[in-house]
C-alpha positions in Angstrom: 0.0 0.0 0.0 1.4 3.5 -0.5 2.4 3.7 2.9 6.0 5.1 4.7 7.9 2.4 6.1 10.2 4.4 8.2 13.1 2.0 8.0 14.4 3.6 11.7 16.6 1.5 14.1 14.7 0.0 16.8 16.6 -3.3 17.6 20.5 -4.5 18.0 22.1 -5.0 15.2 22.5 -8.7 13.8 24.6 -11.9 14.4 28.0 -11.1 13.8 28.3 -14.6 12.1 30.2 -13.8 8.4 27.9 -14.3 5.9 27.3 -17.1 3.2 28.0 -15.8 -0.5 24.0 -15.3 -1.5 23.0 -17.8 -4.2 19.8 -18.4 -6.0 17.5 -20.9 -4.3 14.2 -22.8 -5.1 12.8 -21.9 -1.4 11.7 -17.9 -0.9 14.4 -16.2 0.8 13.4 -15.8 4.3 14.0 -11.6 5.1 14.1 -11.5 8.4 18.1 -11.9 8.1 20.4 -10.6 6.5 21.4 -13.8 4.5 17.9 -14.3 3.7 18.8 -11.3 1.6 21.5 -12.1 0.3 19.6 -14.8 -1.4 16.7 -12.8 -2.5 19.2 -10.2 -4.2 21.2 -13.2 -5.9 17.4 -14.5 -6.8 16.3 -11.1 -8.3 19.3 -9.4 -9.8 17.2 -7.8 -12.7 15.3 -6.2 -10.1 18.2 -4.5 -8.5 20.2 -1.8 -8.7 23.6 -1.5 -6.0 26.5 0.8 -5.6 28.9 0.3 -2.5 32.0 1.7 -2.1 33.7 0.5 1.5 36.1 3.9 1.1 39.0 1.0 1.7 39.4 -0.3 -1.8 36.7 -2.1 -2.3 33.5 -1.4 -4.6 30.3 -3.1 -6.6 28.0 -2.4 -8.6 24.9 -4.0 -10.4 22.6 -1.7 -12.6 23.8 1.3 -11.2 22.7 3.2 -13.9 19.2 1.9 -14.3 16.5 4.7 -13.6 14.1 2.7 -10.5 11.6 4.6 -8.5 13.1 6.3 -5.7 10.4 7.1 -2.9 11.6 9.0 -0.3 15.1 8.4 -0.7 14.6 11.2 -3.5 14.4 13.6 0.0 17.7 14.0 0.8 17.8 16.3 -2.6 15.5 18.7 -0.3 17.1 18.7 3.2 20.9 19.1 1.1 18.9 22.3 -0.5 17.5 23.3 3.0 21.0 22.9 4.4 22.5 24.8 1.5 20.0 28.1 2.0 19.9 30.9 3.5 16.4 30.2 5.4 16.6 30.6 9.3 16.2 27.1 11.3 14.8 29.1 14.1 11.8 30.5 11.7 8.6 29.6 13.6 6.3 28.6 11.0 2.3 28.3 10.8 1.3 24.8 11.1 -1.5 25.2 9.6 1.0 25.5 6.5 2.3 22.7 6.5 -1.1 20.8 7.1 -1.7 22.2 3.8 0.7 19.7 2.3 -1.1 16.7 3.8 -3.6 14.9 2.1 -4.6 13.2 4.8 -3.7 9.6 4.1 -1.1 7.7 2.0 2.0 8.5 4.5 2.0 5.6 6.9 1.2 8.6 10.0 4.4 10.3 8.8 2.6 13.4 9.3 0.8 12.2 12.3 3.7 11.1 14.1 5.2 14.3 13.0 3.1 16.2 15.1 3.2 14.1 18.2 6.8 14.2 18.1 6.4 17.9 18.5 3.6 18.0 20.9 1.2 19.3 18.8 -2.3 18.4 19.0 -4.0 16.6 16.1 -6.9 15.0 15.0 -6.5 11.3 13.5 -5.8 12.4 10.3 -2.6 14.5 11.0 -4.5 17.8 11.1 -3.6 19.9 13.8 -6.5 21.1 16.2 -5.0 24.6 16.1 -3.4 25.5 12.9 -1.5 28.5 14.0 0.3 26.8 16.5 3.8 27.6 15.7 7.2 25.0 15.1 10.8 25.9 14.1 12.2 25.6 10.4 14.5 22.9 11.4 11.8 20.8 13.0 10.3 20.3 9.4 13.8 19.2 7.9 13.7 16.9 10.8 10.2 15.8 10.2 11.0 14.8 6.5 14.0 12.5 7.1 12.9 11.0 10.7 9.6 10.4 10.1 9.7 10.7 6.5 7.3 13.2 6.5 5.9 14.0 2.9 4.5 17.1 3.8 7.6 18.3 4.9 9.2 17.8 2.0 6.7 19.5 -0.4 6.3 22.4 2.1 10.2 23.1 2.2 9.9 22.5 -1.9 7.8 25.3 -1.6 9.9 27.5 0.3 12.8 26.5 -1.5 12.1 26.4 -5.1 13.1 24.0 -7.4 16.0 25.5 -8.8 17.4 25.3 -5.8 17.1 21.9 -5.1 18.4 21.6 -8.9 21.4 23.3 -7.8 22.0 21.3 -4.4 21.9 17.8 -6.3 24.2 19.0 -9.0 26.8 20.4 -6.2 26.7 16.7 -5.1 27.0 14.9 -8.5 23.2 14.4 -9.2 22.1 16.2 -11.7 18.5 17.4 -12.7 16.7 14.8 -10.0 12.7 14.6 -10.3 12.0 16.5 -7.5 7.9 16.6 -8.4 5.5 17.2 -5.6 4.8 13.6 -3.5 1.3 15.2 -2.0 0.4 15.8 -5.9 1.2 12.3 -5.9 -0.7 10.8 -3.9 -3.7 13.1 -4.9 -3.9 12.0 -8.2 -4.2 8.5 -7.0 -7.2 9.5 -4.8 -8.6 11.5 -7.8 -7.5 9.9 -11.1 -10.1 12.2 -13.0 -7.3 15.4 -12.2 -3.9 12.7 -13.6 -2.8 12.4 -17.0 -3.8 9.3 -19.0 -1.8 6.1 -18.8 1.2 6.5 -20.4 1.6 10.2 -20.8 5.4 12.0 -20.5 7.0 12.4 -17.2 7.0 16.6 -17.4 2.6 16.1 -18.6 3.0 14.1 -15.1 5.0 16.0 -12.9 3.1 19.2 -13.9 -0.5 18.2 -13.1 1.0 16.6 -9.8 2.3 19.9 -9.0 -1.1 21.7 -10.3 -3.0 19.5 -8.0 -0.8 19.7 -4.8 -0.9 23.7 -5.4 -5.0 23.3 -5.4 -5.3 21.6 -2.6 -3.1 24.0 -0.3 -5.2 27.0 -1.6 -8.3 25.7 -2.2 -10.5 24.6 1.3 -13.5 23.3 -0.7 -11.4 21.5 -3.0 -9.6 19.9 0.6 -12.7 18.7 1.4 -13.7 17.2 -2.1 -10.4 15.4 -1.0 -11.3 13.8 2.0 -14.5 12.6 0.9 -12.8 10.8 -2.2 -9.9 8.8 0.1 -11.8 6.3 1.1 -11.8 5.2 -2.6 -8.2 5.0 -3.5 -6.9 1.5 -4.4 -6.5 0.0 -1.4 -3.3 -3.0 -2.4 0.1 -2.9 -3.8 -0.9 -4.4 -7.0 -4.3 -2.1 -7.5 -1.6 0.4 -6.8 1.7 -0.6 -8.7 0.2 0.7 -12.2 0.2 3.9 -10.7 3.6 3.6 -9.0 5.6 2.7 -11.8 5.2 6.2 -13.3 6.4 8.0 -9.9 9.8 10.0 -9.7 12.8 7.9 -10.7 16.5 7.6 -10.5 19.4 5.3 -10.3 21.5 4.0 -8.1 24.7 6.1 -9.6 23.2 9.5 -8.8 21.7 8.8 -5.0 25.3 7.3 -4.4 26.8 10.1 -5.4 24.8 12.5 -3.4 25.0 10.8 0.1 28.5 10.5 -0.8 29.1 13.7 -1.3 27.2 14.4 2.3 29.3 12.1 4.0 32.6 13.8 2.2 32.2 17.3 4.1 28.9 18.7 1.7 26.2 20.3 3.6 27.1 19.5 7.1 23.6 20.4 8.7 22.3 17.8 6.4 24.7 15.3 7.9 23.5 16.3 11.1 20.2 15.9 10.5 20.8 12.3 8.9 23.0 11.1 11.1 19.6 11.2 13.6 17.9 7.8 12.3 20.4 5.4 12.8 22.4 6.6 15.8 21.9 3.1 17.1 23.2 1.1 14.7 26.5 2.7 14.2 29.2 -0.2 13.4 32.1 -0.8 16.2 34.7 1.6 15.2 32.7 4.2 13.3 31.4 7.2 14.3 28.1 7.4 12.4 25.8 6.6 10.2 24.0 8.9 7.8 20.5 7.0 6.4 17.3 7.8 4.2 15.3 5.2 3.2 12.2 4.9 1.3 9.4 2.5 0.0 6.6 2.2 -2.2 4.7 -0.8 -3.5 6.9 -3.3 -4.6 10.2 -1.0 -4.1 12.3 -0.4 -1.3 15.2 2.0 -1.6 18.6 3.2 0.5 20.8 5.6 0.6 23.8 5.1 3.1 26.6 6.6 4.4 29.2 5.0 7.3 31.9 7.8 8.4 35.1 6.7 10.9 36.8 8.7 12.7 40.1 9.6 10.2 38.1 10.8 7.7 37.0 7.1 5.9 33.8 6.5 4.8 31.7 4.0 2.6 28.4 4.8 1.3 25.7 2.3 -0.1 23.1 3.5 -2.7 19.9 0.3 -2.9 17.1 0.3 -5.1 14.8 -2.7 -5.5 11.9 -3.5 -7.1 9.5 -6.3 -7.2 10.1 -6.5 -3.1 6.7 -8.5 -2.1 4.8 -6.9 1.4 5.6 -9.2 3.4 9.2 -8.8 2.5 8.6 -4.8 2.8 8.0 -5.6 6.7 11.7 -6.9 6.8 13.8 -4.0 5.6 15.9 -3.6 8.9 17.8 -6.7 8.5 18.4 -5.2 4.8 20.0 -2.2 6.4 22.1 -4.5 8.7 23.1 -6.0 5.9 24.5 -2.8 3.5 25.7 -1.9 7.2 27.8 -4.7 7.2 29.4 -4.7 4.2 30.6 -1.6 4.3 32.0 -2.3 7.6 33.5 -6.0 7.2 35.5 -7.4 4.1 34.0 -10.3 4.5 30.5 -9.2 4.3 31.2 -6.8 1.3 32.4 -10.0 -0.3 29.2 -11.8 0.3 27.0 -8.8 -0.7 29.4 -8.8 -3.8 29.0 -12.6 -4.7 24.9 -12.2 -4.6 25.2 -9.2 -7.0 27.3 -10.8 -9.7 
C-alpha cells in the first residue's frame, strides 16, 4: 500500500556470524536476516540496482545506472537544498501551513507522528486542532528525514524552489533529479479524473501533480472534495503498482553520489540531520551513520553513508523493485546487511557474490 515504512533503528544490530555468498534458491528467501537477503538479491538481480564503495578499496556495482523509482530516498535532494539556503532554522512557522501539504492519508502517519513528536495536538488524520500553532524551520527538515514526512518535504519544496534543489543535487554529482510534488502524488491517485492518461510523458505528469498539490493548499472546498474521495483510492500494492511505476525515478549512480558527497564534508547540517535515524546502529569503530530510506509498493530504496573517525567513509546506494509486502516488513535486516558490508570485508564479499 502507498504507505511510509520508516526504516528507523529499533533493535541490535544482527549476528556477527560472516555471511554465506548469496545464491539463488528454489525456497523464498526468508528476510528476516540478512542472509535471507543475500539470497533474495542473488534470486532477483534484474530487479536491483547496487552501488557500494567501503572507502578502503573495495566497490560493486549491479545496474547502477538503471532509472528505478526512488520514494523517499529522493528527499535527501530537499534537506541538502534546506541545508544549503539561507532560510533561518529558528523561523517559527504556521502549522497550519504545513497541514496544507497533507492529504490526509497515503504516508503511513508520517505526518501524524510528525506532530506528536512535536507535541502538537492533532486530529486522527494529522490535522492539527489549532493550525497557528507555531514550530521551528528545522523541526520540518527533521520531520522529513525522521519520520519521512511528505509534507515536509513539499512544504520546504515550496519555500525553497526548485532551482534550488536543482542546484543542491548538482553540487553533489546528481544532476536534474525529479524533485515533483509527492502530495500531488498521492492526490492524483485519490482523484484519477485530475492525472494524465496512462502512459503520458514524465513533465505532462509532474506538472499536473504539482497543479493539483498547489490546489489543494489554496483551495478549502477543493480539501474537502479530498477527503470525501480517500476512502476510494486503491487499497493493495498491486491495485496500486500501475500507478507507482510512473512515480519520480533515479538510479543507483546518482543517489550514491549525493550521500556521498554528504558524507565527504557537503552540507554539514544535512549530515547532522541524517545522522539522527540510525544513531543506534552505528558499526564498532565508526562514528556514524548517515541514512534515508524509502518504500513504495513493490520498491524499497537506501541511501547510506558509514563515516570513521580519520576521515574514511563507505556509502551504499539500494534500489529494489518487485520486493513483495511481506518482504517490505523486513527492511531492517536489509539495512544490517548494507551496514555490514561496508564495515567488514567479508560481508562486502558476500554482498558482492549475490550481486554478480
Amino acid at each position: 500500500m502507498l504507505t511510509r515504512r520508516h526504516l528507523l533503528a529499533g533493535a541490535a544490530a544482527g549476528s556477527a556470524a560472516l555471511l554465506l555468498p548469496g545464491t539463488a534458491s528454489a525456497a523464498q528467501p526468508d528476510t528476516t536476516t540478512e542472509q535471507g537477503w543475500l539470497d533474495w538479491i542473488a534470486a532477483h538481480r534484474q530487479d536491483v540496482s547496487v552501488l557500494i564503495d567501503d572507502g578502503d578499496g573495495r566497490r560493486a556495482a549491479r545496474n547502477p545506472d538503471v532509472r528505478r523509482v526512488l520514494a523517499s530516498s529522493i528527499k535527501v535532494v530537499h534537506l541538502s537544498a534546506y541545508a544549503e539556503s539561507r532560510l533561518d532554522p529558528r523561523e517559527q512557522i504556521r502549522v497550519g501551513d504545513w497541514d496544507a501539504h497533507h492529504p490526509f492519508v497515503a504516508d503511513g502517519r508520517a505526518h501524524f507522528q510528525a506532530l506528536n513528536w512535536l507535541g502538537v495536538p492533532c486530529d486522527d488524520y494529522g490535522i492539527a486542532k489549532d493550525p497557528e500553532q507555531r514550530v521551528p524551520l528545522a523541526r520540518l527538515a527533521e520531520a522529513m528525514i525522521l519520520f519521512s514526512d511528505n509534507a515536509a518535504t513539499d512544504y520546504l519544496r515550496t519555500r525553497l524552489g526548485d532551482p534550488a534543489l536543482q542546484r543542491a543535487a548538482a553540487r553533489g554529482g546528481w544532476f536534474r533529479p525529479d524533485t515533483r510534488s509527492l502530495g500531488g502524488e498521492v492526490l492524483m491517485l485519490m482523484m484519477p479524473e485530475y492525472a494524465p492518461p496512462p502512459g503520458s510523458p514524465v513533465a505532462v505528469r509532474r506538472a499536473m501533480g504539482d497543479a493539483v498539490a498547489r490546489r489543494f493548499v489554496r483551495d478549502p472546498a477543493f480539501r474537502a472534495e479530498a477527503f470525501k474521495r480517500w476512502p476510494d483510492m486503491p487499497g493493495t500494492s498491486d491495485a496500486q503498482w500501475p500507478w507507482i511505476k510512473g512515480h519520480g525515478r533515479g538510479s543507483a549512480s546518482e543517489l550514491f553520489a549525493l550521500h556521498r558527497s554528504i558524507a565527504k564534508g557537503l552540507y554539514a547540517p544535512a549530515r547532522e540531520i541524517l545522522a539522527k535515524p540510525l544513531s543506534d546502529r552505528v558499526p564498532p569503530g565508526a562514528s556514524e551513520v548517515l541514512f534515508k530510506g524509502g518504500s513504495l509498493p513493490r520498491t524499497l530504496t537506501i541511501g547510506l553513508s558509514v563515516r570513521w573517525p580519520g576521515g574514511r567513509s563507505g556509502t551504499a546506494a539500494v534500489l529494489l523493485t518487485g520486493v513483495s509486502d511481506q518482504d517490505m516488513q523486513n527492511a531492517l535486516p536489509l539495512i544490517d546487511l548494507v551496514l555490514a558490508a561496508l564495515s567488514d570485508p567479508a560481508r562486502f564479499t558476500a554482498l558482492e557474490r549475490a550481486l554478480r
